[in-house]
C-alpha positions in Angstrom: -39.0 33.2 66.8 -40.0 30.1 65.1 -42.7 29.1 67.7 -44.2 32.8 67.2 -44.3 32.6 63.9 -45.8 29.2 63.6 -48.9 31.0 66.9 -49.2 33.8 64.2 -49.7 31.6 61.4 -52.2 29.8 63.7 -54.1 32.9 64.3 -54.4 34.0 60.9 -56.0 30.3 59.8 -58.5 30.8 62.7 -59.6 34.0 62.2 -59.5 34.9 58.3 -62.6 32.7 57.5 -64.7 35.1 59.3 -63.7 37.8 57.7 -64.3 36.2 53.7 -67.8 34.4 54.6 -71.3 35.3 53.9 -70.8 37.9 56.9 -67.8 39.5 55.7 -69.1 43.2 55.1 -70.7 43.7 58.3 -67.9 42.3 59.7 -65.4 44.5 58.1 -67.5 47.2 58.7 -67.5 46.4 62.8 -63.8 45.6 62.9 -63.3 48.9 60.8 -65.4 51.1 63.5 -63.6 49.2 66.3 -60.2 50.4 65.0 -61.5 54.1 64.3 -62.9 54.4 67.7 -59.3 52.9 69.0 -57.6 55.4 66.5 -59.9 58.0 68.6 -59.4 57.2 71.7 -55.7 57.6 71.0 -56.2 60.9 69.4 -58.3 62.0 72.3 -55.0 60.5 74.7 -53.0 62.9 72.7 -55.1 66.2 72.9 -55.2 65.8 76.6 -51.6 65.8 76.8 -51.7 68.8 75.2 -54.1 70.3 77.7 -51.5 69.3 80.3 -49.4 72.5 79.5 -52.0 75.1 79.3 -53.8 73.7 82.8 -50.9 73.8 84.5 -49.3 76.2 83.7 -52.7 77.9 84.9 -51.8 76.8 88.1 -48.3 77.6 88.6 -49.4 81.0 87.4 -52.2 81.1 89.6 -54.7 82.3 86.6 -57.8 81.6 87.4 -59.7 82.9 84.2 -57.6 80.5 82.5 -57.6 78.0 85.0 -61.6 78.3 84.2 -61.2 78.1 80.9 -59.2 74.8 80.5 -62.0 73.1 82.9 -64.1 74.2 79.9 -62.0 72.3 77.3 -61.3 69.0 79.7 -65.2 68.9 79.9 -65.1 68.8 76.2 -62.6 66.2 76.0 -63.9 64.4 78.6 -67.4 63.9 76.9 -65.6 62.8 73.3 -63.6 60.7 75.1 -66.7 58.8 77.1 -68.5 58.6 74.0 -66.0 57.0 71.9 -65.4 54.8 75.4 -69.2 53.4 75.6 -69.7 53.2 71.4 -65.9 51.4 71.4 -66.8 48.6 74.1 -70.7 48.0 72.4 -69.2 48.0 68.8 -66.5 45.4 70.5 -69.0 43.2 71.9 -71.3 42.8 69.0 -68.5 42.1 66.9 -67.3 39.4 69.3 -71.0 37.9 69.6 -71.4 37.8 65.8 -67.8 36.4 65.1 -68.4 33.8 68.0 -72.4 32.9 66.5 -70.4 32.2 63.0 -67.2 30.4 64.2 -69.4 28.5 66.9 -71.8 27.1 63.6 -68.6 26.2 61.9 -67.3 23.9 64.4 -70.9 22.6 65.4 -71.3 21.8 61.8 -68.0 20.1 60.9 -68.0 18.4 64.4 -71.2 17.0 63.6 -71.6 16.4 59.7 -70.8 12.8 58.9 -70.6 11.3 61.9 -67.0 12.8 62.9 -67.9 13.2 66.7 -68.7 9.5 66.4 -65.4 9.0 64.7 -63.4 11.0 67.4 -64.8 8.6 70.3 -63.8 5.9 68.6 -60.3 6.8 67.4 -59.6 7.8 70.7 -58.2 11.4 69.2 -56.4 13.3 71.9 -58.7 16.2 70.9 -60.3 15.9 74.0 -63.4 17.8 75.3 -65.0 18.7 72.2 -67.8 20.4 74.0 -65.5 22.6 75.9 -63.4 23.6 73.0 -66.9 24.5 71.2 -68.3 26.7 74.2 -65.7 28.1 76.0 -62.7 27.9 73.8 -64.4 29.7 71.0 -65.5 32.4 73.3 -62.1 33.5 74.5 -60.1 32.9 71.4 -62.7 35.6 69.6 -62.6 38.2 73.1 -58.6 37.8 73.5 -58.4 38.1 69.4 -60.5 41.4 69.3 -58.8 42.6 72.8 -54.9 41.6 72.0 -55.6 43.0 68.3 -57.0 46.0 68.7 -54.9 46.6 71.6 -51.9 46.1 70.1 -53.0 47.7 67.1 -53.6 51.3 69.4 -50.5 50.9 71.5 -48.2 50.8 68.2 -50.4 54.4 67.1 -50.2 55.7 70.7 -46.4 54.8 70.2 -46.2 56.5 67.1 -47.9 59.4 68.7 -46.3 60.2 71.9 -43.1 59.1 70.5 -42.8 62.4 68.4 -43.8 64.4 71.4 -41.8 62.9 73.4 -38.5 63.1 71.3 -39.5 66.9 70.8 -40.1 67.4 74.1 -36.7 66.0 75.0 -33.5 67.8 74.2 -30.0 66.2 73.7 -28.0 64.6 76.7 -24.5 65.5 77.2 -22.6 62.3 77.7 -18.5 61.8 78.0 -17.3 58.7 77.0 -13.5 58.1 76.8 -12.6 61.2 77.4 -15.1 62.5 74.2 -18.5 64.5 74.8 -21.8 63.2 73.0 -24.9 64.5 73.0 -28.1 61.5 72.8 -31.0 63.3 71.0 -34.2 62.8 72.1 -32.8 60.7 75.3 -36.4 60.5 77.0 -37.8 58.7 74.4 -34.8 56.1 74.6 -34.7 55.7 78.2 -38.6 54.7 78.0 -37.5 52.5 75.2 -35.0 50.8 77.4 -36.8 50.7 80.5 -39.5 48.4 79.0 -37.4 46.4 76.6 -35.6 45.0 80.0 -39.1 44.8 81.7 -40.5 42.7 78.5 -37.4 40.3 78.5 -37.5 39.9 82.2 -41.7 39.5 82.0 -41.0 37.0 79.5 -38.4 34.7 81.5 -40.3 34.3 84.3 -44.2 33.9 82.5 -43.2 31.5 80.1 -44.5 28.2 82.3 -48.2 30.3 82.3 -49.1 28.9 78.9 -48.7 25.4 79.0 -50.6 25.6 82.6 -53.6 27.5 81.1 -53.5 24.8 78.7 -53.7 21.9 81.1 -56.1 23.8 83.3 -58.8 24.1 80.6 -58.1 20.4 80.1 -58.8 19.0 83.8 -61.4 21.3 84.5 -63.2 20.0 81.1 -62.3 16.5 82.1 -64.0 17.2 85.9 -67.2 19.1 84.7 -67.5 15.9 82.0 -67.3 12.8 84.9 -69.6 15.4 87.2 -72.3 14.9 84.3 -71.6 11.2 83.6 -72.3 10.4 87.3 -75.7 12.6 87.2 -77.1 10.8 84.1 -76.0 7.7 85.7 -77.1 8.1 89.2 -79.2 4.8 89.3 -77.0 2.3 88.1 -74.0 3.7 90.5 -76.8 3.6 93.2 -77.6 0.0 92.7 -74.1 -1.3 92.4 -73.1 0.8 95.5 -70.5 2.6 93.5 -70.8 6.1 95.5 -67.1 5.8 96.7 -65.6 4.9 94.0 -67.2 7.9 91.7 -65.5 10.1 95.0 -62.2 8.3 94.3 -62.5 8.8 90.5 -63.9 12.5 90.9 -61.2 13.5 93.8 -58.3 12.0 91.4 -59.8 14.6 88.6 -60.0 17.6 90.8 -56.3 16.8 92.9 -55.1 17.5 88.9 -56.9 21.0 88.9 -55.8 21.7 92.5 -52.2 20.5 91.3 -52.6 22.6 88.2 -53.5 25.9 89.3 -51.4 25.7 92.1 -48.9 25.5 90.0 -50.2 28.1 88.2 -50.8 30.2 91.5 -46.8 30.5 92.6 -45.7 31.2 88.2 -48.7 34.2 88.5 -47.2 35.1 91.8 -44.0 35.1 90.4 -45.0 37.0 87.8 -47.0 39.2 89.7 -43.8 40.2 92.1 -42.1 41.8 89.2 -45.0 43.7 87.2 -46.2 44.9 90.3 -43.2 46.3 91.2 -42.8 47.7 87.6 -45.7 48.9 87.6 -45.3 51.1 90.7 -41.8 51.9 89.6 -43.3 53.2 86.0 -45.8 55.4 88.3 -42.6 57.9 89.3 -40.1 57.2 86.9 -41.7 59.5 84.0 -41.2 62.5 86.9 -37.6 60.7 88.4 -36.2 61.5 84.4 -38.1 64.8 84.0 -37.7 66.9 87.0 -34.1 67.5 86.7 -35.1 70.3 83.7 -37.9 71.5 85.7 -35.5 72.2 89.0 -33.0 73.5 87.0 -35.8 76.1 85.4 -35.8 75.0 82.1 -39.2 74.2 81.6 -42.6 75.0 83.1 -45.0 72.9 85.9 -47.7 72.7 82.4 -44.0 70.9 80.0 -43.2 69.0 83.2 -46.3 66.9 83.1 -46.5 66.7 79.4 -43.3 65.3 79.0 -44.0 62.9 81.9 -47.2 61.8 80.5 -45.9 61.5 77.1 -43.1 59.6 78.5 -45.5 57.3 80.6 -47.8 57.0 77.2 -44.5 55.5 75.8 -42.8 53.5 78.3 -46.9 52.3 78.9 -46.4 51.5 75.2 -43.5 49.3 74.9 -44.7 47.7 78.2 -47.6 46.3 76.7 -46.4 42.6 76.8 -45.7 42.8 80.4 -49.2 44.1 81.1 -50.6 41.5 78.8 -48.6 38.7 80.0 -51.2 36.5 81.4 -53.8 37.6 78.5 -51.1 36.6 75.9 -50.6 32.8 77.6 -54.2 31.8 77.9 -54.9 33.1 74.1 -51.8 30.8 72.8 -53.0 28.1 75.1 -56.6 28.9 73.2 -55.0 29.0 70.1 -53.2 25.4 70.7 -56.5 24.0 71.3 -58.3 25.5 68.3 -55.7 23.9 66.0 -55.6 21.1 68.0 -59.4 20.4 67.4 -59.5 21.4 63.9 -56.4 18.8 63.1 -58.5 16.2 64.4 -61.6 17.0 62.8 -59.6 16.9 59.5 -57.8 13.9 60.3 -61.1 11.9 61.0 -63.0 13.0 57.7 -59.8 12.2 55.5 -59.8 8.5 57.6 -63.5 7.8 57.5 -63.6 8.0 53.2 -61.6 4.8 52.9 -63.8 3.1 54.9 -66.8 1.1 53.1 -68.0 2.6 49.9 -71.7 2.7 48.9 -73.5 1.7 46.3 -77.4 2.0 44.4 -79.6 -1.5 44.8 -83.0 -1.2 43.1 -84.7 -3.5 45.7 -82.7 -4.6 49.3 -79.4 -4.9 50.5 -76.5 -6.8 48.9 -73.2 -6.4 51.0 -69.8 -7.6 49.2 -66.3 -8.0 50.0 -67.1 -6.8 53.6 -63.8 -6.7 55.8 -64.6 -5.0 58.9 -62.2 -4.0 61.3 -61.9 -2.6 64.8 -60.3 1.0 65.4 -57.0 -0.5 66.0 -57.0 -2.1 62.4 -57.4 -5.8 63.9 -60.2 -7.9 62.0 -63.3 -8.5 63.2 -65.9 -9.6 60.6 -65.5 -11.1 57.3 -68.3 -11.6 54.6 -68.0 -12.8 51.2 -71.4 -11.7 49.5 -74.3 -11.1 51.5 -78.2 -10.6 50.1 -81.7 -9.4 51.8 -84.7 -8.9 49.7 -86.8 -6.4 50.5 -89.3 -7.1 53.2 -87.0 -9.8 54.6 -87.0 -10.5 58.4 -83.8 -11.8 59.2 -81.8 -12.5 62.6 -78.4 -11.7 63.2 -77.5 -14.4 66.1 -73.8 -15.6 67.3 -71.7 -15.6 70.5 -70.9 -11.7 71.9 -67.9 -10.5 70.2 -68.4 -11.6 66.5 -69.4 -8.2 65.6 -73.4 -7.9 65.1 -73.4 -4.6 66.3 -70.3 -3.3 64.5 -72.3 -5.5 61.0 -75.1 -3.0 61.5 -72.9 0.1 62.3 -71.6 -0.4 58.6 -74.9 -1.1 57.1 -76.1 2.3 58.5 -72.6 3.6 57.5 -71.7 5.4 60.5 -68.4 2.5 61.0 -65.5 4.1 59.1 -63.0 0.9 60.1 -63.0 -1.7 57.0 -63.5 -2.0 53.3 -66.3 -3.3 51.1 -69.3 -2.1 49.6 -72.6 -1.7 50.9 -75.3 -1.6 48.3 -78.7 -0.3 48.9 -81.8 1.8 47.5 -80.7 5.4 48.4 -84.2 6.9 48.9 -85.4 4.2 51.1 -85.1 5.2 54.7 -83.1 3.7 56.8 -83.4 3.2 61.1 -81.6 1.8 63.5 -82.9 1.3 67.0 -80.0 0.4 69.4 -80.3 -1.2 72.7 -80.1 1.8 74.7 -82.5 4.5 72.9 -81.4 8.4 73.1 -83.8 10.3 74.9 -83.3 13.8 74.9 -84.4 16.1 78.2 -87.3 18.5 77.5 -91.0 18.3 76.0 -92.0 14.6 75.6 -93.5 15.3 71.7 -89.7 16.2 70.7 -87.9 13.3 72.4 -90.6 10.8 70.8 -90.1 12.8 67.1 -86.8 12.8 67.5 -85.0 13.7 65.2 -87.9 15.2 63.2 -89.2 18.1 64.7 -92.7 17.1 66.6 -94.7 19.5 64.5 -94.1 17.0 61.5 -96.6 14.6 63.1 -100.1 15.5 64.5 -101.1 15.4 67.8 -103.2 12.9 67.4 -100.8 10.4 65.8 -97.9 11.1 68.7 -100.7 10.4 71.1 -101.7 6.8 69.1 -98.4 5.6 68.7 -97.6 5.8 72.7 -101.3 4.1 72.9 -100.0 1.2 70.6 -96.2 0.5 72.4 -98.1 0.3 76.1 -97.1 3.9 76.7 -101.0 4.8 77.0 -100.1 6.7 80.1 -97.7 9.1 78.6 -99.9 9.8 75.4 -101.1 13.4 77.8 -97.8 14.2 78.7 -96.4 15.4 75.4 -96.3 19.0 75.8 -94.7 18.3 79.9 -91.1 18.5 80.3 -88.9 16.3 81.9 -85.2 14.5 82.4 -87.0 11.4 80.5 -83.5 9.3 80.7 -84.1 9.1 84.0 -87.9 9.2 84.3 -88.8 5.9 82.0 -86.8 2.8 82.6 -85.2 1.1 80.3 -88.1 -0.7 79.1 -90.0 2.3 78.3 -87.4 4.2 76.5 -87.1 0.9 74.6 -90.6 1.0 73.8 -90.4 4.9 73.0 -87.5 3.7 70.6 -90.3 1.4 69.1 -93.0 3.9 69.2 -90.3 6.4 66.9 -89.9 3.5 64.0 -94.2 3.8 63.8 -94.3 7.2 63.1 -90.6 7.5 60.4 -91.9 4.1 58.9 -88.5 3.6 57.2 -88.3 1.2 54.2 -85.0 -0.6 56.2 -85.3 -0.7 60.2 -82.3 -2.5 61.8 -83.1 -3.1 65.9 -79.6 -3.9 68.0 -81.2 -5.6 71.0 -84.1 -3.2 71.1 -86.3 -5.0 72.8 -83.8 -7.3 75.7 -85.1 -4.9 78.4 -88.8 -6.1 78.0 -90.2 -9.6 78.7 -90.4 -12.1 75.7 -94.8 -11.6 75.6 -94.3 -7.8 75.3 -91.3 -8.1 72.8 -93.0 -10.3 70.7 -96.2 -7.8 70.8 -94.2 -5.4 70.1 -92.8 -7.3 66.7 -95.8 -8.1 65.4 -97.2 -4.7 65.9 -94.0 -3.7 63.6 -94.6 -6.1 61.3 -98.5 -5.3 60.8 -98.0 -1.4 60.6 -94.7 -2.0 58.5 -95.2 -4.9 56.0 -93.2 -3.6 53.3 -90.2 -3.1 55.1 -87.1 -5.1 56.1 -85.8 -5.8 59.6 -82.7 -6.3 60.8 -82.2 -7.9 64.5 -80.1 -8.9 66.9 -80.7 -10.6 69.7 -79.9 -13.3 71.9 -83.5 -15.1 72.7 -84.5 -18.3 71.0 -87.9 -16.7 70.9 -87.2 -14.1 68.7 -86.8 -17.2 65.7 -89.8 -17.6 65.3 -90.5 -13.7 64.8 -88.1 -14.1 61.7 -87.6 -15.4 58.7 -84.2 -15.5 57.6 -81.0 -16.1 60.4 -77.5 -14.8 59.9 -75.7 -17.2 61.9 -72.0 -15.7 62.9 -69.7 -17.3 64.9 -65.8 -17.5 65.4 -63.4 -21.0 64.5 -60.0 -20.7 64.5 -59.2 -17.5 64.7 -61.3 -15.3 66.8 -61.1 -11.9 65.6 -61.4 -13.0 62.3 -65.0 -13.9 62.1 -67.6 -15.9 59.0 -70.5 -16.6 58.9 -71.2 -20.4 58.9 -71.9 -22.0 55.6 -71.9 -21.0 52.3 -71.8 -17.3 50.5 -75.6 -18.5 50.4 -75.5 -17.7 54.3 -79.4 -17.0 55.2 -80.9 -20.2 55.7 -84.9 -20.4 56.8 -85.6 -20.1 60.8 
């Protein structure tokens, strides 16, 4: 009781933001025409019970006029009840959609706003598969919410409904018991009741496994669809180190855990199957096995006979709605799990990543103090005392791998939430990092160069010169083609692309993480001088391991390691930039 309490609770969390957002009205009103078209449907159930008697009795009194006549009204039924069919399912749908559209933004926004899909990667959250939870968990939490609700909610009125009929239908049942006579009103109605109470217990015993299987399925498939991809964007460095059969080892390990998995979750759906089937067949005669004795004896009709029995179906149908819903029920709660599961993480990364380093106004450059940066696991890495760059400075960040350049200019461009200290700079000057590997997105040429500005920022002309002035000359009448550009330009290109990005944002503050190892020293330093000469005000930021680039600099931030060596100075003095 406690655990379906505690899934209620869950569901309620998850769904009532919908329902107070900007979107609220029209999506009361859809949920509101959903549940009248239900209410109809179920009113339309109950009408055609009541046709039952009059049509057959028809038949067992061979009238044909009225035989005719009752054809008449089933037409009439039948056409209410296709309508409110077809307007129920299209009203469902574009309530799903809409619902979906909305919760969808929400987790695209939160997973994305302030760096917290960064944050995830590096905290190593078990929230795993982020993009699976987004597309496909989404989707069936909103289609089994909608379906389970709505469901439920016209199997209680359908209850309600048949319930009476049945109970009037249904007189009182002689028993003796110890030698005294008792008479069970409305006995139909508790026979259905207790025919699908012991189905729903016994459903219940032997489903139970089916949600935590649904829940490790969506997780293995997710991790197998993930490694699929990672081998595809990286299909030329597995080439080149001949790592084909280990990417088959790695990818049959993933997929022996589905095939494990949903075996597993074949023989606890076949066990399942075994009894609902069975039930199911069962419920098919047993409305007619508990009705038929009245109707033999001549106390009611052929048209009563198959009321009651369809009224009693209608009920035990009812009350057997968790059996039928069995697997439906496990994969929402698995759904559910996962939603919370996300949304925990999320939360726990945003409250984490404000304690990391605070920010601060500078009129002119960048002043760091106190700066204690640490990796994920809380271990030092990098200490500085009290760190200034004037603006326009070109300084050098050089030192043995591991002394943490990179994770230096992850704080600087605040996007490391591990540490303390304060990083002070001019808020409206832009700020750029270019990292060693650039991100090049797939599509139109224009919108991976503008990235992340939208290419209609810039004119066509100016795209076109900036690819001229980086050596990309070739590409400058390419930028409306599309293409898989990760895997079109080497490594070199994309670097230059990266370069050819910092041109047209000309930010005030450009830090460059290796941007330039993949190209020989002659282009780099082209390639820094063209910076320097289209961006004069501005300060850079390097790091880099070539003794050429010292001469492209004017200032060097020497770290390195003593003693201890996770626990990192720089050399010297707080005064720590020295001339090149």
């Amino acid at each position: 009781m406690r655990a379906l309490l505690t899934l209620l609770g869950d569901i309620r969390r998850l769904a009532l933001p919908y329902f107070r957002s900007e979107e609220r009205w029209s999506a009361i009103g859809l949920l509101a025409a959903v549940i009248a078209l239900e209410l109809a449907w179920v009113f339309a159930t109950v009408l055609l019970n009541e046709w039952n008697v009059a049509f057959y009795n028809a038949i067992q009194d061979k009238d044909f006029p009225a035989f005719q006549h009752q054809l008449l009204v089933f037409c009439g039924l039948a056409a209410g009840a296709i309508v409110v069919a077809v307007y129920q399912v299209y009203l469902k749908q574009w309530l799903e959609i809409r619902w979906r559209r909305w919760l969808t933004k929400r987790y695209l926004d939160a997973w994305l706003s302030d760096n917290v899909h960064y944050r995830l990667r590096l905290s190593g959250d078990a929230a795993d598969n982020p993009d699976q939870r987004i597309a496909e968990d989404v989707q069936l939490f909103v289609s089994r919410t909608i379906g389970v609700g709505v469901g439920l909610l016209g199997t209680v009125v359908s209850l309600f409904s048949f319930s009476i009929i049945l109970w009037n239908l249904s007189g009182p049942l002689p028993l003796t018991l110890f030698g005294h006579e008792l008479n069970v009103p409305g006995y139909l109605f508790w026979a259905a009741l207790i025919y699908a109470a012991f189905g729903t217990l016994i459903a219940h015993l032997i489903g139970r496994p089916l949600v935590k299987l649904n829940f490790d399925q969506q997780r293995y498939e997710a991790d197998f669809r993930v490694d699929l991809v990672r081998v595809r964007e990286n299909g030329e460095q597995i080439a080149l180190l001949d790592g084909a059969g280990a990417e088959d080892r790695k990818l049959d390990g993933r997929f022996r855990r589905i095939f494990g998995n949903f075996v597993d979750l074949m023989k606890a759906q076949k066990r399942l199957t075994w009894f609902t089937a069975g039930y199911g067949q069962i419920s098919t005669i047993f409305p007619y096995v508990v009705v038929s004795p009245a109707y033999f004896a001549g106390q009611i009709q052929l048209g009563q006979l198959m009321q009651t029995a369809s009224a009693f179906s209608s009920v035990q149908s009812s009350f057997s709605f968790f059996i039928s819903s069995y697997v439906t029920l496990a994969e929402w709660t698995s759904v559910v799990h996962r939603l919370t599961g996300f949304e925990a993480a999320i939360a726990r990364v945003q409250s984490d990543g404000r304690a990391a380093f605070a920010t601060a106004p500078a009129a002119e450059g960048i002043a760091l103090t106190d700066m204690d940066v640490r990796l994920p696991g809380g271990a030092p890495l990098l200490a500085l005392d009290a760190i200034r760059i004037d603006p326009g400075a070109r300084v050098l960040i050089t030192g043995p791998s591991g002394t943490g350049k990179t994770t230096l200019l992850r704080a600087i461009a605040g996007i490391w939430p591990y540490g303390s200290g304060t990083v002070a700079r001019n808020g409206d000057h832009r700020l750029m990092v270019l990292p060693q590997k650039p991100y090049v997105p797939v599509g139109r040429l224009d919108v991976a160069l503008a990235y992340p500005r939208p290419p209609e920022d810039f004119p066509r002309e100016r795209l076109a010169e900036v690819l001229e002035a980086v050596g990309l000359g070739d590409l400058a009448g390419r930028l409306d083609a599309e293409g898989l550009w990760p895997h079109e330009l080497s490594l070199g290109e994309q670097q230059r692309l990266g370069i050819a990005r910092a041109l047209l944002e000309t930010p005030q503050v450009l830090l460059l993480d290796e941007s330039t190892s993949a190209l020989d020293e002659a282009s780099e330093e082209r390639l820094y001088r063209l910076l320097h000469a289209r961006l004069p005000q501005s300060t850079f930021i390097s790091i880099g391991h070539r003794s050429t680039l010292t001469d492209l600099h004017d200032r060097i931030l020497a770290l390195h390691g003593e003693s201890a060596p996770r626990t990192l100075r720089p050399a010297g003095p707080p005064q720590i930039l020295r001339p090149a």
